[in-house]
N, C-alpha and C positions, 0 to 999 in steps of 0.2 A: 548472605554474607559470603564475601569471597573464600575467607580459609575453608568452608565445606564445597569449596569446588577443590580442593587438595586433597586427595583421600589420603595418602601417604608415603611410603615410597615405594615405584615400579621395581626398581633393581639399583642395585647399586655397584659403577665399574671402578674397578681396582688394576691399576696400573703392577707388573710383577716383575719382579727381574729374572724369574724361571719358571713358565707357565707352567711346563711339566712338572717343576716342584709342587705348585701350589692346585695345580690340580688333582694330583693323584695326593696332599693334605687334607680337602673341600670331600672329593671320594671315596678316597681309602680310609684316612681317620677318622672324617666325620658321618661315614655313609649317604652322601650328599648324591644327587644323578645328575649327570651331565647333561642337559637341554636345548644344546644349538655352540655353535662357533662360529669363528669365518676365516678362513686356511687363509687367505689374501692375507689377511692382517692379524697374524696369529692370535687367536684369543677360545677361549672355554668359558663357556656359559652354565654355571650351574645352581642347581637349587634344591632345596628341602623339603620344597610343597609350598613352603608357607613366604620364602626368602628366596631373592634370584639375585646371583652375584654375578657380573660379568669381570671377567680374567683375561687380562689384557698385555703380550710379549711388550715388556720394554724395550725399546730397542734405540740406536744412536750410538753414537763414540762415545759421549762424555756420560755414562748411565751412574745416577749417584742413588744411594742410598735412601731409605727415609730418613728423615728429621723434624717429626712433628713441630720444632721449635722455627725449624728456621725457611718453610715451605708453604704457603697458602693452601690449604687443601685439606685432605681426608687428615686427623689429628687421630682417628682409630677410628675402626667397626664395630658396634656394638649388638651380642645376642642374649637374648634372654632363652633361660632356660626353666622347667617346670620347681623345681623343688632342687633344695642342695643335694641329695643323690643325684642325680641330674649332672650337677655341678662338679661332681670332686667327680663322678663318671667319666665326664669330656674331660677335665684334668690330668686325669689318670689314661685315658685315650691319645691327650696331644703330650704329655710332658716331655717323654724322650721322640717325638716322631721328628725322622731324620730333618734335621736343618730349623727348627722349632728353637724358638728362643724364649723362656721363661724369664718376664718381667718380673714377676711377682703370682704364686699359687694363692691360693684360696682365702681370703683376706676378706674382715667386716671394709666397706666404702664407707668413709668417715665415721662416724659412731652407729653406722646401721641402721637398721639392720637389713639391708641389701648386703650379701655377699659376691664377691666377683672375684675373677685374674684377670693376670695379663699375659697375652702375647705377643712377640713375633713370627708369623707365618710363614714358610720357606720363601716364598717372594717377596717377603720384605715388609708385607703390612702389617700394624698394631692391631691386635685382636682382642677386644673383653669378649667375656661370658660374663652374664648376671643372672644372679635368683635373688627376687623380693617378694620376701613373703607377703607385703602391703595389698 
């Protein structure tokens, strides 16, 4: 069957509006290591082990914001994390980090019992964290 020729996802690129921001966010907040770039076309490649995000300088005159609503494209990232200590941890890690925008902390996703947040990331991208106990 074709879907098991998919294993899942290699990496996933995120467009930033301040590479420097969101990479020393990926880094420095979340302990992430940085695994490759490419200085030509500004960008930081990093990963967890298990997750590889490539980071990507926006660039152009007319550089616009996100807008999950009115953009074809990434709507958020989504991580899973081990257990809710885990969870209110990285919370507690990204909530004030410079240029982090808090959507919503630590909240049941509909009647649960998955708990998640949300963010936005200095470059601009939507960010959950999720624990499900399931």
């Amino acid at each position: 069957m074709m879907r098991d020729y998919v294993l899942g996802i290699d990496h996933l690129g995120l467009t930033v509006a301040d590479l420097d921001a969101s990479k020393a966010f990926f880094v420095d907040a979340l302990g992430w290591d940085v695994v490759g770039g490419k200085p030509e076309y500004p960008s930081a490649f990093v990963s967890n082990g298990a997750a590889v995000l490539t980071l990507w300088q926006q660039n152009g005159e007319h550089q616009r914001g996100f807008d999950r609503h009115a953009h074809v494209g990434l709507h958020h990232a989504a991580f899973k994390v081990p257990d809710e200590e885990a969870l209110k941890a990285v919370f507690d890690a990204v909530k004030d980090w410079p240029g982090v925008t808090v959507e919503f902390s630590p909240e049941p996703s509909g009647q649960g019992p998955k708990i998640h947040f949300m963010i936005q990331e200095p470059g601009g991208n939507r960010i959950e964290f999720a624990y499900d106990p399931r």
